[in-house]
N, C-alpha and C positions, 0 to 999 in steps of 0.2 A: 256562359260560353265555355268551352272547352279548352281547355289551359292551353294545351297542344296543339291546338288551332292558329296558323297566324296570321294576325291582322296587319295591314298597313298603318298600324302604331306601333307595334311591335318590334322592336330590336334584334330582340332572337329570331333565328332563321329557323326554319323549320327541321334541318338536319344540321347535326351538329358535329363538319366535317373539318377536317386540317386548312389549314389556309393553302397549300398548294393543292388540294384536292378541287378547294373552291375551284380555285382559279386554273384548274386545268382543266376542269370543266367548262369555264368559258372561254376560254381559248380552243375548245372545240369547237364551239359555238362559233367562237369567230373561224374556225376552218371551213364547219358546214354554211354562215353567212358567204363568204369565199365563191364557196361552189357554185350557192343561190343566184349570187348574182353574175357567176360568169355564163352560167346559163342563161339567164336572161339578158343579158349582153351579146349573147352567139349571133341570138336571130337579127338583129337592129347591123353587126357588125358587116352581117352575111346578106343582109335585106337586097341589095344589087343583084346578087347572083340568083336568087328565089326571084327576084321580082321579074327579072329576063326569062328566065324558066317556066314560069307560069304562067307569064304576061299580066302583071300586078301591078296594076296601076298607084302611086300614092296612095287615096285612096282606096284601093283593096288592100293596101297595106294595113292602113289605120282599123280597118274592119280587122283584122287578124289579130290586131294588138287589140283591139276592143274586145273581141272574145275571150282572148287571155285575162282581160281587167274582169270582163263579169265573171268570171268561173273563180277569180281571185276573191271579189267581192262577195259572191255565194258563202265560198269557204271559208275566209275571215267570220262571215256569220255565223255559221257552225263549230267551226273551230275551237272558239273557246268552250262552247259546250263539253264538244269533244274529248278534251285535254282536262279540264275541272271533273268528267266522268271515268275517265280513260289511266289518268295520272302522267305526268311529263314522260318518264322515262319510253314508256309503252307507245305515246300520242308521237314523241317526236320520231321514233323509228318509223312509225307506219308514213307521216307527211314525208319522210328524206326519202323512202324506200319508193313511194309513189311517183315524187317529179322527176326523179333520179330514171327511174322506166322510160316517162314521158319524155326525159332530154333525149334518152337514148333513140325514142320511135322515131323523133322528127328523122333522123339519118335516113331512114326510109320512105319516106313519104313520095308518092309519083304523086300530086294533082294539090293543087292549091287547099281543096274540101279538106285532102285528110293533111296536110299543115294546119289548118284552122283546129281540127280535132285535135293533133296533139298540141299543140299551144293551152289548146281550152282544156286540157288531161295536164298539162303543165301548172298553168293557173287553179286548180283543185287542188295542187301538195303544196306551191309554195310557199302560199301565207302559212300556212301550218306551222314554220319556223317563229314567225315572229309574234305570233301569237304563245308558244311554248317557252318562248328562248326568256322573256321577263318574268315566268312564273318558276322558273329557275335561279334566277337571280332571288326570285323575293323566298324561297325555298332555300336557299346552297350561304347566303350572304347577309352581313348584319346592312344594317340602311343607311348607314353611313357611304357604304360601297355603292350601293343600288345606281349609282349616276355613273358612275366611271365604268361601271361592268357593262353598262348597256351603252356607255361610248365604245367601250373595248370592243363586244361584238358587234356591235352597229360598223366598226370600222372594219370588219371582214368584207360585207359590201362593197364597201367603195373599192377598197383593194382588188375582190374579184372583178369589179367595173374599171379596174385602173389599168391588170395585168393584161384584161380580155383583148383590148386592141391589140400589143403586141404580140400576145400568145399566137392568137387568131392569125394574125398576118403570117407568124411562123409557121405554124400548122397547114396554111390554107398553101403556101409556096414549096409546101416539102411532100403533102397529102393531098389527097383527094377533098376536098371541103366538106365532105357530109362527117369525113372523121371526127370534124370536133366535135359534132354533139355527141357520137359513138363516146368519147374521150369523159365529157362531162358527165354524163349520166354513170361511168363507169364508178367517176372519182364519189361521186355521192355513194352508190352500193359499196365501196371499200370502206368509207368512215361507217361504218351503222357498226361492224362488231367491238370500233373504237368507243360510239357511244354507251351501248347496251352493259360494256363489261365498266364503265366508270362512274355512272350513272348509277347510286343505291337502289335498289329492289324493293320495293314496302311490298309485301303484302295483305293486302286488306281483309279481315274478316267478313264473314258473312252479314252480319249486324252494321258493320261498318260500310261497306258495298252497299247497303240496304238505304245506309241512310244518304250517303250522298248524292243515290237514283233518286229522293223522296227532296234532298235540298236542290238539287238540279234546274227543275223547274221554277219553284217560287225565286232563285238567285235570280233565271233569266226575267223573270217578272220586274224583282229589283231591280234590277238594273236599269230596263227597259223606262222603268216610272221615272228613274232618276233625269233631272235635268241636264246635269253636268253631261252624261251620255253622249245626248246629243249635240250638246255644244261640240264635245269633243270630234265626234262623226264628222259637224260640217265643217269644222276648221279644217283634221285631214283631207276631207272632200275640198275643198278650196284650194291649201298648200301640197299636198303630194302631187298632183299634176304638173308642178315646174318638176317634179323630180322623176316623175316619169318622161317630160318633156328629154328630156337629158340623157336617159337612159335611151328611149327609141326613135328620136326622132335629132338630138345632135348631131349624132354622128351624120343622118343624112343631109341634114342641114351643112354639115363643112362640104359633104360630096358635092351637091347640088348646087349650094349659092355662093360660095367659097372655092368651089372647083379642085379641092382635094384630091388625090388618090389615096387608095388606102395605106399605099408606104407613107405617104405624107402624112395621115392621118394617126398612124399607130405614132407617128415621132413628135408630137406636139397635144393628140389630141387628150391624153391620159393623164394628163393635168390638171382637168376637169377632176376626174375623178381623185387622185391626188387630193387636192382638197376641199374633195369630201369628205377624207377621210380623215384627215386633220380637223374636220367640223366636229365628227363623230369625238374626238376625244376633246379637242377645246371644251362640245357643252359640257360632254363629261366631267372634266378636268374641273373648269369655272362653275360650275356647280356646288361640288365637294368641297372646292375652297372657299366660298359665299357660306356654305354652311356650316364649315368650322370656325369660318370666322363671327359666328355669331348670328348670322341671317334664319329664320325660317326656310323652310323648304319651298313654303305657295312665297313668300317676299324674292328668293334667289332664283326660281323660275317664271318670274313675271319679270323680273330683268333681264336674267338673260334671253327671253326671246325679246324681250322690245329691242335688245340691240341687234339681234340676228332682223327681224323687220327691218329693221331702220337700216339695212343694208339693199334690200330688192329693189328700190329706184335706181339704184343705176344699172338693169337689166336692160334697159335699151341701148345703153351705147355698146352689146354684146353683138348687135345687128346692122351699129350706125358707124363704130369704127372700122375706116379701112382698113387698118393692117392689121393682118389676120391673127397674133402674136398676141397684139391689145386685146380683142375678141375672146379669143380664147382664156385669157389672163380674167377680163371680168367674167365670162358664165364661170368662171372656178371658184371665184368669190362669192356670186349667187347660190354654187353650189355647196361651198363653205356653210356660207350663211345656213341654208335650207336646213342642213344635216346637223347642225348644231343645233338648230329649233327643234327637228326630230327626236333627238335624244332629248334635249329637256323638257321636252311636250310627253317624250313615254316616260322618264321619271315623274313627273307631275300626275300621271294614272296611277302608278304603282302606289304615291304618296295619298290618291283622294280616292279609290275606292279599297274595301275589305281584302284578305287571300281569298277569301271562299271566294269573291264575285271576280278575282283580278282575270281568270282566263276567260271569263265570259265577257267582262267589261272592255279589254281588250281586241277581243274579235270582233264586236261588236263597232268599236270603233275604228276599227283597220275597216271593217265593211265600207265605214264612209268613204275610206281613202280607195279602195278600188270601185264603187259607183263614180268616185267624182272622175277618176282613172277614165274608167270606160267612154264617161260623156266626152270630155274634156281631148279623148283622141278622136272621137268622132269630129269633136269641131275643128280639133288640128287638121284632121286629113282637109275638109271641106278648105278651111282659111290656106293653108299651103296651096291649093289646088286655084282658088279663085284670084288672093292676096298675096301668096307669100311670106313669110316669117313675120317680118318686121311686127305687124301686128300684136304677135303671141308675146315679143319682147314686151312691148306697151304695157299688154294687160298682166306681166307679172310682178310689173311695180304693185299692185294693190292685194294679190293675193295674202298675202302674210299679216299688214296691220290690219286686213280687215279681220281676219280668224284672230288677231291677235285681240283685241275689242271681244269678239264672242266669248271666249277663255276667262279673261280679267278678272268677271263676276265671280266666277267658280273657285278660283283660287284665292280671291277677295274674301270668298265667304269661309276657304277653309285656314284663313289666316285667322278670321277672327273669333272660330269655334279651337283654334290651336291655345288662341290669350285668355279666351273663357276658361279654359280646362288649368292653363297654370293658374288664371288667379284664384281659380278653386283649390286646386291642389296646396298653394303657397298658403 
């Protein structure tokens, strides 16, 4: 192997940068998270006024967001490829420059068709990020870090999903409402000369080029034979749908069953997001502390997500308590919970597969999360439409211990190839 090569055992980072260089590079990360998700909070916030517009039925709703999951789940697919061939600095300009267009189109859209189009030109850039943003980490940071940094920007997210109601509501009372997406797609094309000038430069030899078009392939092979893979796929296919639930269909959920307005909504409902964001850094946080206290990495993230699990039973009383205040309170802790499994579920990839395989193992597994995405709005729209909410609360008691059981083995197995290796070593 290639000394310079780094693997997920590896301690040294692939570049060998200042500590605040690291870390202002993630903190862009968490700017462009931010963006990511205020954008995709635009459309869910603004859903009423499209849907009178267009005459959108809930359902043709869920179709639009469905569009967006599959173009997300294509992408995710490709994406790692992309980025492992392309290299971080170059991949993640091209994904920010592209959704950052797509926020901007929607502002223009006359007809239902071309909002489906730009949603689905939306959903092609945005996994882009998250597929990029962990191979920077395992690139820029020693592994000690790797959990808190992908809580730090994972908590961009939540923050763009936290500010978007209120923003939104500002913007929407002072402008014409097609501004914000004018606004968002702007703020992505400004950060790109922020990234490209802080972000190192490799450039690759021709021999070099050569060879990682020739590893490209057999890595996605690898990957693909690996089991863990797919474990990983159908766990995000399972648990990312509460968290898209959240994202696109909360909000209408206070409007609709809850009887909301959006002043009402901006002043209570961003609490949710709130803590999420606090998820994003707890797993963070309780991670890095499990592991300096002597834990394993697969022993500290088989715990912390069983306790983030062992919180989503009480997602029903989010539908079953009358006052609206309680309601709100528990889906923040459901969404606590989720985002804290999120980030210790993407450390736990960074930790069980290679660098070379990390951007393709990654896309490949975010794939899952935008197929389950896709289905999982499909049956929202229907179950809204026929039933009602309540239902979707029920079924999200189960989602997480049951991905949590499919996961167990794999980090099971990488705990005990971790105690082979000392007591060889020792």
């Amino acid at each position: 192997m290639n000394p310079t090569e780094p693997t997920c055992t590896e301690d040294a980072p692939r570049f060998r940068l200042l500590p605040s260089r690291r870390w202002y590079l993630i903190a862009l990360i968490f700017l462009v998270a931010l963006i990511n998700y205020f954008d995709r909070q635009s459309l869910s916030v603004i859903a009423p006024r499209f849907q009178a517009l267009f005459h959108l039925s809930d359902e043709g709703y869920g179709h639009i967001v469905s569009l967006f999951l599959l173009a997300s789940a294509f992408s995710y697919a490709i994406a790692g490829v992309v980025t492992d061939w392309l290299g971080t600095r170059a991949s993640m300009a091209i994904f920010v420059g592209w959704w950052s267009a797509a926020e901007a189109a929607t502002a223009i859209v006359r007809t239902a068709g071309q909002l489906a189009v730009a949603r689905f030109c939306l959903g092609l850039g945005e996994p882009g990020l998250w597929v990029v943003a962990p191979k920077v980490v395992g690139e820029t940071l020693p592994k000690k870090d790797h959990s808190l940094a992908i809580g730090v920007y994972t908590l961009g997210s939540t923050v763009g999903a936290v500010i978007a109601l209120p923003a939104i509501a500002a913007i929407v009372a002072h402008l014409p409402w097609k501004t914000v997406f004018v606004i968002d797609g702007t703020a992505g094309l400004l950060w790109l000369p922020l990234w490209l000038s802080a972000y190192p430069s490799v450039r690759k030899s021709t021999s070099e080029s050569a060879r990682v078009r020739a590893v490209a392939q057999p890595s996605l092979r690898a990957v693909l034979a690996n089991a863990t893979t797919w474990r990983f796929m159908v766990a995000r296919g399972l648990t990312d749908p509460i968290w898209y639930f959240l994202l696109f269909w909360y909000p209408k959920y206070m409007f609709s069953a809850r009887h909301l307005t959006l002043a009402h909504l901006a002043r209570m409902g961003w609490l949710v997001y709130l803590f999420a964001g606090a998820g994003t850094l707890l797993g963070g946080f309780v991670s890095g502390r499990f592991i300096q206290g002597g834990l394993t990495p697969a022993q500290t993230y088989r715990r912390v997500m069983f306790c983030c699990a062992a919180l989503l039973p009480l997602s029903p009383l989010a539908a079953t308590l009358p006052n609206v205040m309680a309601s709100v309170l528990i889906a923040s802790v459901i969404a606590l919970a989720h985002m804290a499994w999120l980030v210790t579920l993407s450390a736990s990839i960074v930790h069980l597969f290679p660098s070379s395989q990390l951007g393709t193992a990654f896309g490949l597994i975010a794939a899952g999360s935008g197929f389950g995405g896709m289905v999982s709005m499909e049956i929202i729209g229907r179950v809204v439409m026929a039933h009602g909410y309540l239902p979707l609360f029920f079924a999200m008691m189960f989602l997480h211990p049951i991905a949590l059981a499919l996961l167990w083995s794999s980090l099971r197995e990488r705990d005990k190839k971790t105690l082979r290796n000392d007591h060889v070593s020792s």
